[in-house]
C-alpha positions as YAML, in Angstrom:
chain: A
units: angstrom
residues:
- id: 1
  name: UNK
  ca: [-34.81, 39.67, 44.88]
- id: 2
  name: UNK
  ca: [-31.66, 38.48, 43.44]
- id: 3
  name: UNK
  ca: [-30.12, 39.66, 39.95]
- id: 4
  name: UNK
  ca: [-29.30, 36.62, 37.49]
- id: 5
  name: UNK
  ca: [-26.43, 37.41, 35.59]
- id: 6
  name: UNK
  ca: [-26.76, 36.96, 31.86]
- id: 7
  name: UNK
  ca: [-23.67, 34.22, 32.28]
- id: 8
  name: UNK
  ca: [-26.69, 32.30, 34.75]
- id: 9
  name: UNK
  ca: [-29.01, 33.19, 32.39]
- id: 10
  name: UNK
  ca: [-26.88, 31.64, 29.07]
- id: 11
  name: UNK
  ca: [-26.19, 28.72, 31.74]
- id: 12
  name: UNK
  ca: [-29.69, 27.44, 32.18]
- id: 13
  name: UNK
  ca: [-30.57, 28.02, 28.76]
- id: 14
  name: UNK
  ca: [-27.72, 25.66, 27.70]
- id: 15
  name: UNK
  ca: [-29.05, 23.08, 30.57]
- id: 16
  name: UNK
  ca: [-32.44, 23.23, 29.11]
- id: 17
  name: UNK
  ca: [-31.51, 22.45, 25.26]
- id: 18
  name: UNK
  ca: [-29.04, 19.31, 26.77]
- id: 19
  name: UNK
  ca: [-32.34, 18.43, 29.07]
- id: 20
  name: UNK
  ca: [-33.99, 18.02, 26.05]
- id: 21
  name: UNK
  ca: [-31.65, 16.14, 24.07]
- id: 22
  name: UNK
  ca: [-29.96, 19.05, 21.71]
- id: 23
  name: UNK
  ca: [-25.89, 19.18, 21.49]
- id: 24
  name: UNK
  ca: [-24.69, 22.62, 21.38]
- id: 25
  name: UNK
  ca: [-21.76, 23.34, 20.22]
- id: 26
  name: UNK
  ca: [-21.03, 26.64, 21.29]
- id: 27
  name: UNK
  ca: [-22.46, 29.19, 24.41]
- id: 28
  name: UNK
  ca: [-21.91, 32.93, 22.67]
- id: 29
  name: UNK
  ca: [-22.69, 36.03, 24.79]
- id: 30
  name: UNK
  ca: [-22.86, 39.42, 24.06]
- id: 31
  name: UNK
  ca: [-23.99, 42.30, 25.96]
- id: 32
  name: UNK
  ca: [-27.95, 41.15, 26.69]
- id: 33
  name: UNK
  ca: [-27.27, 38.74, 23.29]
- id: 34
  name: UNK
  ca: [-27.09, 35.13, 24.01]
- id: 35
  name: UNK
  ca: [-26.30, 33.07, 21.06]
- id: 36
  name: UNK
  ca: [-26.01, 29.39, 21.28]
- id: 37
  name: UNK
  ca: [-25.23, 26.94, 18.28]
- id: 38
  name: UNK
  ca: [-26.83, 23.90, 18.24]
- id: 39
  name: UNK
  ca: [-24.70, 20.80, 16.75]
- id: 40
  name: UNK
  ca: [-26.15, 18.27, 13.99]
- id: 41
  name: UNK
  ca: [-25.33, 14.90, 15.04]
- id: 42
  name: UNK
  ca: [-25.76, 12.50, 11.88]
- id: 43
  name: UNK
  ca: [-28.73, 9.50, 11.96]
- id: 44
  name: UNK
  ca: [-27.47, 6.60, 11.82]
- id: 45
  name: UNK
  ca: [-29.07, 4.14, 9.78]
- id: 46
  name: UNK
  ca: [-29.81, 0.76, 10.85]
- id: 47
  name: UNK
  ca: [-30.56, -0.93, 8.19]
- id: 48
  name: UNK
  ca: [-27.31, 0.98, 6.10]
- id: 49
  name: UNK
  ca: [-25.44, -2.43, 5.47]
- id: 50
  name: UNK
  ca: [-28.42, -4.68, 5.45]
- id: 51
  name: UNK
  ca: [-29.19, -6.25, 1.67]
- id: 52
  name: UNK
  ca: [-32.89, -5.93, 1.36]
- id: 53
  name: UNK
  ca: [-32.80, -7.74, -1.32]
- id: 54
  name: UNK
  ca: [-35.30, -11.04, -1.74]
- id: 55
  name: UNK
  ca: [-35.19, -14.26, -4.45]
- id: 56
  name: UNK
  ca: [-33.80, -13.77, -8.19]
- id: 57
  name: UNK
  ca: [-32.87, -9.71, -9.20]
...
C-alpha cells in the first residue's frame, strides 16, 4: 500500500473545499497539522442600487 504524504494529504483537502465552492486563502502545514484558511468573498447585492421606492414618500 502506498504512503500519502501529508503535502497529498493537505492537497486533496484543498481540492475538496474548491469542489465545493469555498476560496481558501492559504494551505498551512505543520508536522501532522494541516491548517487551511478559508477566504470570505463579499455578497453582492442585487438589488444595492435599485430605488424600491413606489408613488408619493
Amino acid at each position: 500500500m502506498a504512503q500519502t504524504t501529508i503535502e497529498q494529504k493537505a492537497l486533496r483537502l484543498l481540492n475538496a473545499f474548491e469542489r465545493a465552492g469555498k476560496s481558501v486563502g492559504r494551505v498551512t502545514v505543520d508536522g501532522k497539522k494541516i491548517e487551511l484558511v478559508l477566504v470570505e468573498l463579499p455578497t453582492v447585492d442585487e438589488f444595492e442600487r435599485v430605488n424600491m421606492r413606489h408613488g408619493k414618500t
